[in-house]
C-alpha positions as CSV (number, residue, x, y, z in Angstrom):
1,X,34.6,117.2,71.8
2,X,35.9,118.2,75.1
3,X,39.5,118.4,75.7
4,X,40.2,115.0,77.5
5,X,38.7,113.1,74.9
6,X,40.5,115.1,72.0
7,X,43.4,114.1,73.2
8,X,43.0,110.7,74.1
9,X,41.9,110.4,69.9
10,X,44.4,112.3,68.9
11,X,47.0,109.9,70.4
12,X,44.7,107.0,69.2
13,X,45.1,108.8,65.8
14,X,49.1,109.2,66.3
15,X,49.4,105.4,67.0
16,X,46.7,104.7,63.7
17,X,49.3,106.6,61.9
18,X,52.2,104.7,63.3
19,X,50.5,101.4,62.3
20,X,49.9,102.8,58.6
21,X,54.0,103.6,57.9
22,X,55.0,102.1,54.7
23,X,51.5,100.4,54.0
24,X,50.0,103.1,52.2
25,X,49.9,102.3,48.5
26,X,51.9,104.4,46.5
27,X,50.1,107.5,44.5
28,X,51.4,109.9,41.7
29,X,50.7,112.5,43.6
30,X,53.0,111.9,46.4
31,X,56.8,111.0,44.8
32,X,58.5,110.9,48.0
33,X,55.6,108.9,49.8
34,X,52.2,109.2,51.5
35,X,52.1,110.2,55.2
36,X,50.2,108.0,56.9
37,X,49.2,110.6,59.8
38,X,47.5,113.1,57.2
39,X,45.7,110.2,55.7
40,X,44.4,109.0,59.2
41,X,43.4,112.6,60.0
42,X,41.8,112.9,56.6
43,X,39.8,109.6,56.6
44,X,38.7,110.7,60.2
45,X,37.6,114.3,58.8
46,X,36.0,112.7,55.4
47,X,34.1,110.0,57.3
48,X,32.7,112.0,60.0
49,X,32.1,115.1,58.3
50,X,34.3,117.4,60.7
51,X,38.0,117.3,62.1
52,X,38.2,115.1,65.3
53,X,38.0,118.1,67.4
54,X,34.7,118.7,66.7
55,X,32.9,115.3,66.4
56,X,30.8,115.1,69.0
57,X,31.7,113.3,72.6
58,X,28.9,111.1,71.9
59,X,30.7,110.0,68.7
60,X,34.1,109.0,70.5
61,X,33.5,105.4,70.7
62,X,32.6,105.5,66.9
63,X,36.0,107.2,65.9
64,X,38.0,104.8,68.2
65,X,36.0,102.0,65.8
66,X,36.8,103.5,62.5
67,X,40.1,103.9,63.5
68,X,40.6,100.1,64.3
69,X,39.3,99.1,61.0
70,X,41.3,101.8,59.0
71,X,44.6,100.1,60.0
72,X,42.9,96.7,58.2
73,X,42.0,98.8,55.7
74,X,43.7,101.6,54.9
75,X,42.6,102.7,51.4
């Protein structure tokens, strides 16, 4: 992805994140809480196959989409 639009995701990612504070369902794994900016990071890394850096440009639109429906869904 080229800079520009790694940067334009990563704030979309920040804001994601931001959305997701205190919805995240609690896990064992995590006593002191889940951060919700590793989990959008993750989701984005697990569903496309790569960190956001290096989905294609051609894929931004697709990421910006994922991201809308992970703060309906976050699990």
């Amino acid at each position: 992805m080229n800079k520009e639009n790694a940067t334009k995701l990563w704030k979309l990612i920040q804001a994601t994140g931001d959305e997701l504070v205190g919805k995240l369902l609690d896990h064992p794994n995590h006593p002191k809480g889940r951060n919700p900016y590793a989990h959008v990071a993750l989701e984005v890394k697990n569903n496309f196959g790569m960190t956001y850096k290096d989905i294609p440009d051609e894929k931004y639109n697709e990421v910006i989409v994922f991201l809308e429906k992970l703060k309906i869904n976050p699990e």
